[in-house]
py3Dmol code that shows the C-alpha trace and the ligand (Angstrom):
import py3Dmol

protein = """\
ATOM      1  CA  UNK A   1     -28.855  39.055  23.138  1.00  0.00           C
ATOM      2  CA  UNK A   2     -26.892  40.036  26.143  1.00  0.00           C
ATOM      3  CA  UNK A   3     -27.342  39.327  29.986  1.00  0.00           C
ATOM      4  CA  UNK A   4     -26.199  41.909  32.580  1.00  0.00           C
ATOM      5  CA  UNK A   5     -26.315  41.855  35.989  1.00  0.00           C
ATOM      6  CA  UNK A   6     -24.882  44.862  37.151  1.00  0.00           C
ATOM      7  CA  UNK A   7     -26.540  48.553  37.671  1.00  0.00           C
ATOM      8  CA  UNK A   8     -22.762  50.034  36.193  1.00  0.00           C
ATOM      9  CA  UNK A   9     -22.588  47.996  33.149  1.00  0.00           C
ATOM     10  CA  UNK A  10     -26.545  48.432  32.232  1.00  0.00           C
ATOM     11  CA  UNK A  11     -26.133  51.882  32.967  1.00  0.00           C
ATOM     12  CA  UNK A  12     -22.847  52.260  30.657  1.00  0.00           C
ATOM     13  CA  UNK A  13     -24.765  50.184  28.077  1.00  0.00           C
ATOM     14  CA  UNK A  14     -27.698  52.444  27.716  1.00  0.00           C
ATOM     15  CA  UNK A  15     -25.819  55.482  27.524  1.00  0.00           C
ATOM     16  CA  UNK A  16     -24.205  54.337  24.548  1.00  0.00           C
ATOM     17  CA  UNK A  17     -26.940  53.650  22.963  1.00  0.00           C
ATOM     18  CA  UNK A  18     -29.052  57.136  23.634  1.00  0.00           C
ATOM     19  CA  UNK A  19     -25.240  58.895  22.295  1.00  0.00           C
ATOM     20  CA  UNK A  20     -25.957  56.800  18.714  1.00  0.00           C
ATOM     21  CA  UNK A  21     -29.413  58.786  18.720  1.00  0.00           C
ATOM     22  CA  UNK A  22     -31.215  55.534  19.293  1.00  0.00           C
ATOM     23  CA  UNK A  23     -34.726  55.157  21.069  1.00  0.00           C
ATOM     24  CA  UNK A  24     -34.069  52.305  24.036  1.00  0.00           C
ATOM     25  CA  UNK A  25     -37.537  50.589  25.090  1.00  0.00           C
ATOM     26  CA  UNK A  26     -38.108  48.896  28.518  1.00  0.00           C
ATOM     27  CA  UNK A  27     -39.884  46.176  29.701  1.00  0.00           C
ATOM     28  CA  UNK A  28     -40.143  45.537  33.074  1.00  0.00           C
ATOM     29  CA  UNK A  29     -41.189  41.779  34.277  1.00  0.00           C
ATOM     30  CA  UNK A  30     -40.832  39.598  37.346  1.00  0.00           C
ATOM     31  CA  UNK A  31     -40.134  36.720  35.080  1.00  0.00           C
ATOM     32  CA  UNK A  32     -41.789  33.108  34.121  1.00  0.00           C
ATOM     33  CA  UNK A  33     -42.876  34.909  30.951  1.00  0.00           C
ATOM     34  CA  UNK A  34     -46.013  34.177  29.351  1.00  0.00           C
ATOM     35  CA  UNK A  35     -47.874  35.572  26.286  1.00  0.00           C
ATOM     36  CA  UNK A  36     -48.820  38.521  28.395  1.00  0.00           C
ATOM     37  CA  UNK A  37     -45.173  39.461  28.735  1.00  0.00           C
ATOM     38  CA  UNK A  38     -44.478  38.432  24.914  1.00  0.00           C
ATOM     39  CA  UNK A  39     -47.302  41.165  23.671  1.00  0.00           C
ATOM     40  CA  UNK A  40     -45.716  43.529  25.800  1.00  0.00           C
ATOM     41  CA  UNK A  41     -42.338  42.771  23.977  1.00  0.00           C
ATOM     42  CA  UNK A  42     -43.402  42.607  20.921  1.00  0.00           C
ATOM     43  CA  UNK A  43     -44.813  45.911  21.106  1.00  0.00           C
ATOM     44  CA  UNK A  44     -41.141  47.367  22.831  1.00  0.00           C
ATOM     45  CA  UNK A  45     -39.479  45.751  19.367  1.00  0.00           C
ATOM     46  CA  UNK A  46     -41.571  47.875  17.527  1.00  0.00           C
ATOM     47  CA  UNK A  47     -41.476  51.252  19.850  1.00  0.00           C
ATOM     48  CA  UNK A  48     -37.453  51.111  20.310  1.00  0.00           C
ATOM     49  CA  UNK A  49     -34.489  50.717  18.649  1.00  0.00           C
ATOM     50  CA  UNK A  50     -32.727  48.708  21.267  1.00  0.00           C
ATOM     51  CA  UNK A  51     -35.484  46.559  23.113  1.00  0.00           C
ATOM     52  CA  UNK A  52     -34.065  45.765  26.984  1.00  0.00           C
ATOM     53  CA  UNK A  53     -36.475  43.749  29.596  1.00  0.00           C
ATOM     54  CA  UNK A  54     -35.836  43.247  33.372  1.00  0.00           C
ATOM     55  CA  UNK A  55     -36.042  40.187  34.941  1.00  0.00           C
ATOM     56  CA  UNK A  56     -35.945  40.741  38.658  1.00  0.00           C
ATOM     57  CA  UNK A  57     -38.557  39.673  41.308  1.00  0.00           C
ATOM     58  CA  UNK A  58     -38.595  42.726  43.383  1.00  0.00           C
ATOM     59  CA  UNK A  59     -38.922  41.754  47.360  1.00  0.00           C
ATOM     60  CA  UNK A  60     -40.171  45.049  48.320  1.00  0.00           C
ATOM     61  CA  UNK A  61     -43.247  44.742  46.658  1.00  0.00           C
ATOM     62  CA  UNK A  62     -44.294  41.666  48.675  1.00  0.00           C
ATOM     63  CA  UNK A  63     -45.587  41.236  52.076  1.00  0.00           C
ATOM     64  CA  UNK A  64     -44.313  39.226  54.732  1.00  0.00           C
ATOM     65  CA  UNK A  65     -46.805  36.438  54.104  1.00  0.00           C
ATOM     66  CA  UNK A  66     -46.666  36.575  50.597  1.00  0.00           C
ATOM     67  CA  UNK A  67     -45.573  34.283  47.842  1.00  0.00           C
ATOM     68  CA  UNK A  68     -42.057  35.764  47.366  1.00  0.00           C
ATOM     69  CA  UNK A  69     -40.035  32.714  48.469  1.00  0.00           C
ATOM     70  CA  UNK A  70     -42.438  30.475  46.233  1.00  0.00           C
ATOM     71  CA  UNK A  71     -42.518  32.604  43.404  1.00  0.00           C
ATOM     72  CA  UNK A  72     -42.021  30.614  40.275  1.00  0.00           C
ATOM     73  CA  UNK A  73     -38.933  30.980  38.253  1.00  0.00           C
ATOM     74  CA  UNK A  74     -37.086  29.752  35.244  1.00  0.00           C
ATOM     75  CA  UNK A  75     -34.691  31.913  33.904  1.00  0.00           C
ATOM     76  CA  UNK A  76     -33.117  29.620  31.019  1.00  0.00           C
ATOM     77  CA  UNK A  77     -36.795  29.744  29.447  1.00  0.00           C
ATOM     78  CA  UNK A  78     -37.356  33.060  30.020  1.00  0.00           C
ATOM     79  CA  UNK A  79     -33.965  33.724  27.729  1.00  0.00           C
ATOM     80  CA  UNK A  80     -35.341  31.375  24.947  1.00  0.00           C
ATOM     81  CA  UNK A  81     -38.605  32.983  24.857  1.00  0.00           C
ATOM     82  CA  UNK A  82     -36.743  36.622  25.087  1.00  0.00           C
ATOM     83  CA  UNK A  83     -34.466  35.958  22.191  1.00  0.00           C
ATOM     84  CA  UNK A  84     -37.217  34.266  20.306  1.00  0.00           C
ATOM     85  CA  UNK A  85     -38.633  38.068  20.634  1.00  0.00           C
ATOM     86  CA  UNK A  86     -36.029  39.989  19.723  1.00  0.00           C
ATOM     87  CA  UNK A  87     -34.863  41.264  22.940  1.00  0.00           C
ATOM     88  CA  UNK A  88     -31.288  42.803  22.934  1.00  0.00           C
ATOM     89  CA  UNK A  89     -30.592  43.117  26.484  1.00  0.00           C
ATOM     90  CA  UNK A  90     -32.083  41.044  29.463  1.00  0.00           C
ATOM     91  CA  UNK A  91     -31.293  43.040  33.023  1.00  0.00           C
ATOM     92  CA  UNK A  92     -30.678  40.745  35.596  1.00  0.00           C
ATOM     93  CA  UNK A  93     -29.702  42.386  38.816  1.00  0.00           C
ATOM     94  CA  UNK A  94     -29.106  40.419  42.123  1.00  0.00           C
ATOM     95  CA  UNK A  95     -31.178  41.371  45.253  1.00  0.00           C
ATOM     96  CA  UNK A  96     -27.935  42.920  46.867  1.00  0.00           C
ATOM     97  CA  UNK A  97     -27.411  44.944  43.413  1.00  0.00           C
ATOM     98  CA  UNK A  98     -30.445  46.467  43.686  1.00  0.00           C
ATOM     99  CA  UNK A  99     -30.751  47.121  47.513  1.00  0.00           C
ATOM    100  CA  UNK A 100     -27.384  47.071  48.860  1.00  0.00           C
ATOM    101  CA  UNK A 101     -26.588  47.525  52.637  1.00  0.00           C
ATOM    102  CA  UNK A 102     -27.565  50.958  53.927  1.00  0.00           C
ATOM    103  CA  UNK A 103     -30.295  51.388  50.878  1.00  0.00           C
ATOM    104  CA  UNK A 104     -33.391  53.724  52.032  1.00  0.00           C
ATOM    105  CA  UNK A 105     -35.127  55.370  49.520  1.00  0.00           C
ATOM    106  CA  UNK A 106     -38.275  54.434  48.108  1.00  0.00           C
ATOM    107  CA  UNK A 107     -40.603  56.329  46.341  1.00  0.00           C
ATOM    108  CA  UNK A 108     -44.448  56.888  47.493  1.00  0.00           C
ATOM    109  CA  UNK A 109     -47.518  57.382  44.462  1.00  0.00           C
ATOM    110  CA  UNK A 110     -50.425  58.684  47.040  1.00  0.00           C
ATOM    111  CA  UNK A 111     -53.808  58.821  45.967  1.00  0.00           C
ATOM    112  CA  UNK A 112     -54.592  56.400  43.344  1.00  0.00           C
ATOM    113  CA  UNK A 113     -52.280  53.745  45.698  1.00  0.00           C
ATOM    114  CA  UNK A 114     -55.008  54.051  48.168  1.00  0.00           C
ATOM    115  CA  UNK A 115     -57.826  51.731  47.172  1.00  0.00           C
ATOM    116  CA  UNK A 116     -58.259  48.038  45.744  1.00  0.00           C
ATOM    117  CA  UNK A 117     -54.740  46.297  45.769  1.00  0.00           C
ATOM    118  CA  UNK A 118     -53.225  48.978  47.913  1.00  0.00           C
ATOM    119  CA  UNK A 119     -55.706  48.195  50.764  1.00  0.00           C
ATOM    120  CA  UNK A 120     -55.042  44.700  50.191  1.00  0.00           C
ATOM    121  CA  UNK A 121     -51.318  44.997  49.955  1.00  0.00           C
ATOM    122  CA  UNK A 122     -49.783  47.472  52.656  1.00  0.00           C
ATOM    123  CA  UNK A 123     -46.605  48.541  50.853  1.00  0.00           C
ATOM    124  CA  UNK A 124     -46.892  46.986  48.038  1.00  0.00           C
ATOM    125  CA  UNK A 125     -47.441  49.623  44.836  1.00  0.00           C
ATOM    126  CA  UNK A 126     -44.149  51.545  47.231  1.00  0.00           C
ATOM    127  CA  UNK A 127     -42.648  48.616  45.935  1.00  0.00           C
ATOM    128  CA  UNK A 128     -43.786  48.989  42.588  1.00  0.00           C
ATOM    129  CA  UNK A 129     -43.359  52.540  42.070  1.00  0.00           C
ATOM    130  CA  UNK A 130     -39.923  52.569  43.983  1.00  0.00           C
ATOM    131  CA  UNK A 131     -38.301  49.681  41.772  1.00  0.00           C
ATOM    132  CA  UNK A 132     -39.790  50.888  38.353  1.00  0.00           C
ATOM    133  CA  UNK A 133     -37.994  54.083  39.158  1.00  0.00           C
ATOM    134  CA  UNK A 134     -34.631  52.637  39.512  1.00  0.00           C
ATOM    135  CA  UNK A 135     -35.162  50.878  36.314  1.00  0.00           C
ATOM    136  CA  UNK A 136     -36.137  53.858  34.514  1.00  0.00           C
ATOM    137  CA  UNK A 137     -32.735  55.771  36.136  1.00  0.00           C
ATOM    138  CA  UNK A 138     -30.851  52.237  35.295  1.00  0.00           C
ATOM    139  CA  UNK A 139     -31.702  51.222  31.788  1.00  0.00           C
ATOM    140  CA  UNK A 140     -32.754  54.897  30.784  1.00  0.00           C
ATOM    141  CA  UNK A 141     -35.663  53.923  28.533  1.00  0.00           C
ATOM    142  CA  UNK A 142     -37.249  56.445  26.136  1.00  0.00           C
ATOM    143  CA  UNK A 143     -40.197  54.395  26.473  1.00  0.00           C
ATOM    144  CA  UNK A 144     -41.628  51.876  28.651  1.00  0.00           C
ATOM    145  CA  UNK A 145     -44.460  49.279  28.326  1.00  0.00           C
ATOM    146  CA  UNK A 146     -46.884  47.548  30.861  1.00  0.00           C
ATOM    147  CA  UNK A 147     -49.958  45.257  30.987  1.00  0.00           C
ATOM    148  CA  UNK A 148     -53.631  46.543  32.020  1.00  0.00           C
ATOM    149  CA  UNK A 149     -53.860  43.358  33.477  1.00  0.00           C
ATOM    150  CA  UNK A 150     -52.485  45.348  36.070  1.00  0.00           C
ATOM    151  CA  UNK A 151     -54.401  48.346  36.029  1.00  0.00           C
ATOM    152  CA  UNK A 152     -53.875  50.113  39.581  1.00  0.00           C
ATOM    153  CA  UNK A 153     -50.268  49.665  38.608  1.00  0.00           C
ATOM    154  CA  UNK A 154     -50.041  51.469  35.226  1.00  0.00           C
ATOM    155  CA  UNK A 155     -52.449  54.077  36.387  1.00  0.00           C
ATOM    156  CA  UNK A 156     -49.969  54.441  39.483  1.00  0.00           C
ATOM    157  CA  UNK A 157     -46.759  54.372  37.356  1.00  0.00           C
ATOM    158  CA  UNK A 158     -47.855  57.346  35.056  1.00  0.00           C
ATOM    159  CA  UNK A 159     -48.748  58.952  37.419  1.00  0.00           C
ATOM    160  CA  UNK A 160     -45.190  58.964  39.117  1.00  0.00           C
ATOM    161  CA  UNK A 161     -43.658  59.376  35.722  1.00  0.00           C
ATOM    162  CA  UNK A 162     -45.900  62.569  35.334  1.00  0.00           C
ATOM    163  CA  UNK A 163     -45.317  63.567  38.993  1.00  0.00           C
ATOM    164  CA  UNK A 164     -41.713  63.401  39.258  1.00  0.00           C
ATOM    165  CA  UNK A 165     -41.418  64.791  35.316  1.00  0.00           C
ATOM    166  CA  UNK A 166     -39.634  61.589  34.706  1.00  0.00           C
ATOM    167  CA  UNK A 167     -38.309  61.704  30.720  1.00  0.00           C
ATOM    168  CA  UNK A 168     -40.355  58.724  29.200  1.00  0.00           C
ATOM    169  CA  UNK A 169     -43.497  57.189  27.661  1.00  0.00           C
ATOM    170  CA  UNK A 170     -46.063  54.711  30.065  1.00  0.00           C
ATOM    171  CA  UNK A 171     -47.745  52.627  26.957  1.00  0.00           C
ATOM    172  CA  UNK A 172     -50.371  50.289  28.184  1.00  0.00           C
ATOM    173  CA  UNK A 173     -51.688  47.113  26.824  1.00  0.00           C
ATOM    174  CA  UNK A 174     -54.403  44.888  26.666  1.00  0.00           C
ATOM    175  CA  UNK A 175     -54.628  42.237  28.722  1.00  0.00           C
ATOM    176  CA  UNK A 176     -53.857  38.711  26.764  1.00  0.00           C
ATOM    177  CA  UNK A 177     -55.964  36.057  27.964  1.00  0.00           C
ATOM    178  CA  UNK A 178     -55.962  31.973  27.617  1.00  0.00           C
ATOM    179  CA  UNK A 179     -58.479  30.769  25.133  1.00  0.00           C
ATOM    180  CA  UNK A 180     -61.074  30.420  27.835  1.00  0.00           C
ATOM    181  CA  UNK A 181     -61.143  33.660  28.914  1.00  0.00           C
ATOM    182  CA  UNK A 182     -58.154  33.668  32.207  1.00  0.00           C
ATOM    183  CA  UNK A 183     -55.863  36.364  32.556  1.00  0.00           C
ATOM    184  CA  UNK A 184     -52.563  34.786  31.990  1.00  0.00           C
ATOM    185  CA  UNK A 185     -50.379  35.337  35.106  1.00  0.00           C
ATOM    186  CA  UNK A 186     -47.370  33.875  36.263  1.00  0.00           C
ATOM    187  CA  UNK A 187     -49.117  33.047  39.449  1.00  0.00           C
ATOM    188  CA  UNK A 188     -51.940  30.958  37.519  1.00  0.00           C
ATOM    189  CA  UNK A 189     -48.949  27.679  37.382  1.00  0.00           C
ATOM    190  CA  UNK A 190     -49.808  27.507  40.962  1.00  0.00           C
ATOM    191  CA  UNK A 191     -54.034  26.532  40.318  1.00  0.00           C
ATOM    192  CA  UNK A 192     -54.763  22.870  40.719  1.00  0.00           C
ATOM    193  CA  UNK A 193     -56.888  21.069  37.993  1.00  0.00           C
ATOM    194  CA  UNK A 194     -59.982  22.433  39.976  1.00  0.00           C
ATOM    195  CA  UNK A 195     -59.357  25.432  40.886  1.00  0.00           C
ATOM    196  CA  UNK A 196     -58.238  26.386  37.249  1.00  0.00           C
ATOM    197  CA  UNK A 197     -62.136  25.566  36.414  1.00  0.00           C
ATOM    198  CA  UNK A 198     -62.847  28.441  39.343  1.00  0.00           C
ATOM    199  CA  UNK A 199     -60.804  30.505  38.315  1.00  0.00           C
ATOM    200  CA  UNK A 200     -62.219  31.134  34.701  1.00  0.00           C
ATOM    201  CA  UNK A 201     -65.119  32.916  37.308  1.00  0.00           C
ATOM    202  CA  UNK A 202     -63.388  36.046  37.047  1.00  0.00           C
ATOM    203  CA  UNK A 203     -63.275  36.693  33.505  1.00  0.00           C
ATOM    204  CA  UNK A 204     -67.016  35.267  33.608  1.00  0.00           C
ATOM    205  CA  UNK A 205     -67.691  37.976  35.868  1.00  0.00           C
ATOM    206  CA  UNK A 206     -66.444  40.603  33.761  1.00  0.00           C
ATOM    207  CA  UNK A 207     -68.155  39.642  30.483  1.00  0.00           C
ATOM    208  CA  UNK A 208     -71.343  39.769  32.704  1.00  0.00           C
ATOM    209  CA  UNK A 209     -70.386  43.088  34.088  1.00  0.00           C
ATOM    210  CA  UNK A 210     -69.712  44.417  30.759  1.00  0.00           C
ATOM    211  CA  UNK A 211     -73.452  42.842  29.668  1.00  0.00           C
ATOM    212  CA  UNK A 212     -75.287  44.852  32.283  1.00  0.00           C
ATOM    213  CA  UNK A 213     -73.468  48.032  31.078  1.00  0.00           C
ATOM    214  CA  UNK A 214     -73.930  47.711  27.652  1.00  0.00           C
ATOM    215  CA  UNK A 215     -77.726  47.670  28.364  1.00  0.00           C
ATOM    216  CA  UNK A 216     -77.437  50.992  30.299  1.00  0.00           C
ATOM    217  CA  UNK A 217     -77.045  49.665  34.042  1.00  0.00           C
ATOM    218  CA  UNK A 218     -74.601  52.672  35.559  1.00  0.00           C
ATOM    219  CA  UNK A 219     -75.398  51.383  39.461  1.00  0.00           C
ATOM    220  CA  UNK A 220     -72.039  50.272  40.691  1.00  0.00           C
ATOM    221  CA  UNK A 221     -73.651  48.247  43.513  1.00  0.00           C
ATOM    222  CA  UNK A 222     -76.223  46.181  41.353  1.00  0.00           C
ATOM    223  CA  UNK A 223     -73.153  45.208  39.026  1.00  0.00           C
ATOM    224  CA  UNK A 224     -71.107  44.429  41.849  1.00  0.00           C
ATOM    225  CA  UNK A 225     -73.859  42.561  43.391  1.00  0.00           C
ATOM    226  CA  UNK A 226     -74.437  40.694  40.226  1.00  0.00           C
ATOM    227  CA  UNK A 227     -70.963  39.602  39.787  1.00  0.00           C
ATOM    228  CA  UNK A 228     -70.462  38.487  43.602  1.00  0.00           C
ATOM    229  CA  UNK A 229     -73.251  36.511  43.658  1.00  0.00           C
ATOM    230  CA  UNK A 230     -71.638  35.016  40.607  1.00  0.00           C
ATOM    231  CA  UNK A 231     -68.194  34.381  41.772  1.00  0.00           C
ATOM    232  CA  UNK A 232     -69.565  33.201  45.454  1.00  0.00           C
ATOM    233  CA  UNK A 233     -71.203  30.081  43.230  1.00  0.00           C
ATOM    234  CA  UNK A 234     -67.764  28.788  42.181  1.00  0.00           C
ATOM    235  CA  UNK A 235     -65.989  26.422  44.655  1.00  0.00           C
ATOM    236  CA  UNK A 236     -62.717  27.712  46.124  1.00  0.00           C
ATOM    237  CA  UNK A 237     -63.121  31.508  45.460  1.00  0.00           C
ATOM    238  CA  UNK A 238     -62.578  33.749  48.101  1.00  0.00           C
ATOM    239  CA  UNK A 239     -63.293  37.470  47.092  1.00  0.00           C
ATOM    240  CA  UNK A 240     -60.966  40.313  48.360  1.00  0.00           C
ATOM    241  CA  UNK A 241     -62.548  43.133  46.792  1.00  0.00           C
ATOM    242  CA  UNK A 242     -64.764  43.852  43.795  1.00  0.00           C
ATOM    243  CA  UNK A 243     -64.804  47.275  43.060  1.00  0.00           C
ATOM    244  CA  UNK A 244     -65.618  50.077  40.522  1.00  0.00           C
ATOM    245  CA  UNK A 245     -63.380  53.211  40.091  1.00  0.00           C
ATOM    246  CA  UNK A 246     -62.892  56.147  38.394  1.00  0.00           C
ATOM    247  CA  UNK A 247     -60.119  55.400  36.389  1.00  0.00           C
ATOM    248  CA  UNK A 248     -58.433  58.577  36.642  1.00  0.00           C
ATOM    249  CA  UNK A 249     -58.596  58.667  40.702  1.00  0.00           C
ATOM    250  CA  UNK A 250     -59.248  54.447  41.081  1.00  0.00           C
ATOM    251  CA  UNK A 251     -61.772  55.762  44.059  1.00  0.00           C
ATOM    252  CA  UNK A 252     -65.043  54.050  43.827  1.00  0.00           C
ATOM    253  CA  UNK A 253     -68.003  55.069  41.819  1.00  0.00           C
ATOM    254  CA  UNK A 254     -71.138  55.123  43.270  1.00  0.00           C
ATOM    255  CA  UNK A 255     -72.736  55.805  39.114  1.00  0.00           C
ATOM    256  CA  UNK A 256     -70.963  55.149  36.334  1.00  0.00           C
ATOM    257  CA  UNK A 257     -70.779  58.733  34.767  1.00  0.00           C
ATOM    258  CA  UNK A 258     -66.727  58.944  33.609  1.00  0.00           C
ATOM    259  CA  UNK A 259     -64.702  56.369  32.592  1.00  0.00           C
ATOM    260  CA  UNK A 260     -64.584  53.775  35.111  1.00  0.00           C
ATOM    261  CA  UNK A 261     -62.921  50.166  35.787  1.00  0.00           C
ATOM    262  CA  UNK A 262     -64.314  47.817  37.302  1.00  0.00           C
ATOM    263  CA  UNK A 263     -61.789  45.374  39.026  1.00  0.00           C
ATOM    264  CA  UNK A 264     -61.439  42.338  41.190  1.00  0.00           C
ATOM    265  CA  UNK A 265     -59.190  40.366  43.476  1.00  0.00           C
ATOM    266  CA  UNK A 266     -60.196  36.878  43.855  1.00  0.00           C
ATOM    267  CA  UNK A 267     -58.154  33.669  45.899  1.00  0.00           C
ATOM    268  CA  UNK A 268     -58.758  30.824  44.273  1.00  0.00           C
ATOM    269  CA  UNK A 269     -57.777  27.685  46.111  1.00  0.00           C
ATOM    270  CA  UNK A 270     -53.950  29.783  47.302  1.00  0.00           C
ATOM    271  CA  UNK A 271     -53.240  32.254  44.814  1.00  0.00           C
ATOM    272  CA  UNK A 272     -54.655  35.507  44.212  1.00  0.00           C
ATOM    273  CA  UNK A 273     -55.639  36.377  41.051  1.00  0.00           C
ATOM    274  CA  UNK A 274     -56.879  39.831  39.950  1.00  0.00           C
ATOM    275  CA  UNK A 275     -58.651  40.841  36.599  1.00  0.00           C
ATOM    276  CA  UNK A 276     -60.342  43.957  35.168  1.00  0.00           C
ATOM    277  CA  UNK A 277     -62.551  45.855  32.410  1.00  0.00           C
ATOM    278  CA  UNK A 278     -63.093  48.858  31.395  1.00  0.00           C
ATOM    279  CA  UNK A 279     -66.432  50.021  30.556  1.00  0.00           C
ATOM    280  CA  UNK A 280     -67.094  50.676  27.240  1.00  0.00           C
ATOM    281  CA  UNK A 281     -64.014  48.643  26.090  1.00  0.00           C
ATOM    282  CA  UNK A 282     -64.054  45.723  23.883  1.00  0.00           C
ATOM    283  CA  UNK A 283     -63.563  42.517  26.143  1.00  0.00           C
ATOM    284  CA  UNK A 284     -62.286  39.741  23.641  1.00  0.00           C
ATOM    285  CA  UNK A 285     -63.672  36.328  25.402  1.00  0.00           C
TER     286      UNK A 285
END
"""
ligand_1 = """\
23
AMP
P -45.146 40.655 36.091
O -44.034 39.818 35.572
O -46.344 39.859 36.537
O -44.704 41.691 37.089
O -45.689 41.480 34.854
C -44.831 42.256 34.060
C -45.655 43.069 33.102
O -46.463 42.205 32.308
C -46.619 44.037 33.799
O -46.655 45.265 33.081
C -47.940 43.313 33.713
O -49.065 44.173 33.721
C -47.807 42.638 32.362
N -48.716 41.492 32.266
C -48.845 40.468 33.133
N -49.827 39.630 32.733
C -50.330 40.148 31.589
C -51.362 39.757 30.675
N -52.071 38.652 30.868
N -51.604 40.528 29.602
C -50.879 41.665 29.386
N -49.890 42.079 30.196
C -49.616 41.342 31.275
"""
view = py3Dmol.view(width=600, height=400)
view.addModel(protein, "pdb")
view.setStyle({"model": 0}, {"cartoon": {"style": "trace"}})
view.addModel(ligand_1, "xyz")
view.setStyle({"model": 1}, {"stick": {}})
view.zoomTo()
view.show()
């Protein structure tokens, strides 16, 4: 497994691969890997010949009071658990590689931006969409891979890659899930003893949400009612939004009629921690 750090060499590397016909499969991550990232690897070993991830907290997809100083990080792990994988490259740029003096280009998904994080988060999915596109024109995948743990953001990300007619496959996987039911996240290391307890409202929420569905509730409001009232009873939540989209638009539903996701942004204690379901979807808890 190789390490590289700059945009030149990556860029040199991939090309040689694509000339030997081979398929080159991405993986984009902000690090402090957990299961979550290890399904999505696993599934880039299978997809590509040569399996590359990224490693790189992006700083333009935080805000100015967000956890971007604290985030964690541990990078000699991360190459344990990325060889134990089968990865063959690890891309590992430095802030200045990636935005060096003078950069000012970013790239802008509209629509489906709009709602849930994107209200939340001013800038943030620019952030998103604007580094995953420099890693796509970097490490040249054939295909790329991401979690529906983060749903907004795969929906957004095909939709640039459709958009701009960018060369490559969006895959999108399940969301892995601690035995209790929480959405692994690198941000869940920061949940005291407590909170952790609080936090396992979320995924609560859903299987409840998914409950009323399957017996033929389609009234966005009475599930989202149901599920507040829920998540309110748990010490140290704080809800930012509870929503249910159209998962083709992500603007709310008033009915369930199309295929619609119903997702969440809860603080729990400090961090925020987000979660989703689609209905009709299995929901292993
Ligand atoms: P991050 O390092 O948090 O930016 O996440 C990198 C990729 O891993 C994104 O495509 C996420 O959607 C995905 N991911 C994060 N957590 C999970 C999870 N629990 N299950 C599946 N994929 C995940």
């Amino acid at each position: 497994m190789r390490v590289i750090e700059t945009i030149k060499e990556m860029q040199m590397f991939s090309e040689s691969v694509r000339m030997e016909g081979k398929k080159i499969a991405l993986v984009p991550t902000m690090g402090y890997l957990h299961e979550g990232h290890m399904s999505l690897m696993r599934e880039g070993r299978k997809l590509g010949d040569c399996l590359i991830i990224s490693i790189y907290v992006n700083p333009t997809q935080f805000g100015p009071s967000e956890d971007l100083d604290k985030y964690p990080r541990d990078f000699e792990r991360d190459e344990a658990l990325a060889q134990s994988v089968g990865v063959d490259v690890i891309f590992y740029p430095s802030n200045q590689e990636m935005y060096p003096d003078y950069y000012q280009t970013y790239v802008n998904v509209e629509g489906v931006t709009r709602n849930l994080c994107g209200l939340s988060r001013p800038g943030h999915f620019r952030g998103v969409t604007t580094v995953c596109a420099k890693l796509f024109n970097i490490a040249k995948p054939h295909v790329t891979v991401f979690g529906k743990k983060d749903f907004q953001q795969l929906v957004t990300i095909k939709r640039m890659v459709a958009d701009l007619n960018m060369d490559l496959e969006v895959v999108g996987l399940s969301t892995i899930r601690e035995p209790d039911g929480l959405a692994m996240s690198s941000r869940n290391t920061y949940l005291k003893k407590d909170e952790r307890e609080s936090a396992l409202s979320l995924s609560r929420s859903l299987k409840r949400a998914k409950k009323l569905y399957d017996h033929g509730e389609r009234n966005a409001a009475a599930i989202i009612k149901d599920m507040r009232t829920f998540i309110e009873g748990h010490p140290y939540t704080t809800i930012d939004y509870i929503k249910i989209c159209d998962t083709v638009t992500m603007e709310d539903v008033a009915t369930i009629e199309r295929e619609a996701v119903v997702a969440l942004a809860v603080r729990v204690g400090l961090p925020r921690l987000i979660d989703n379901y689609v209905f009709g979807e299995p929901l292993k808890l």
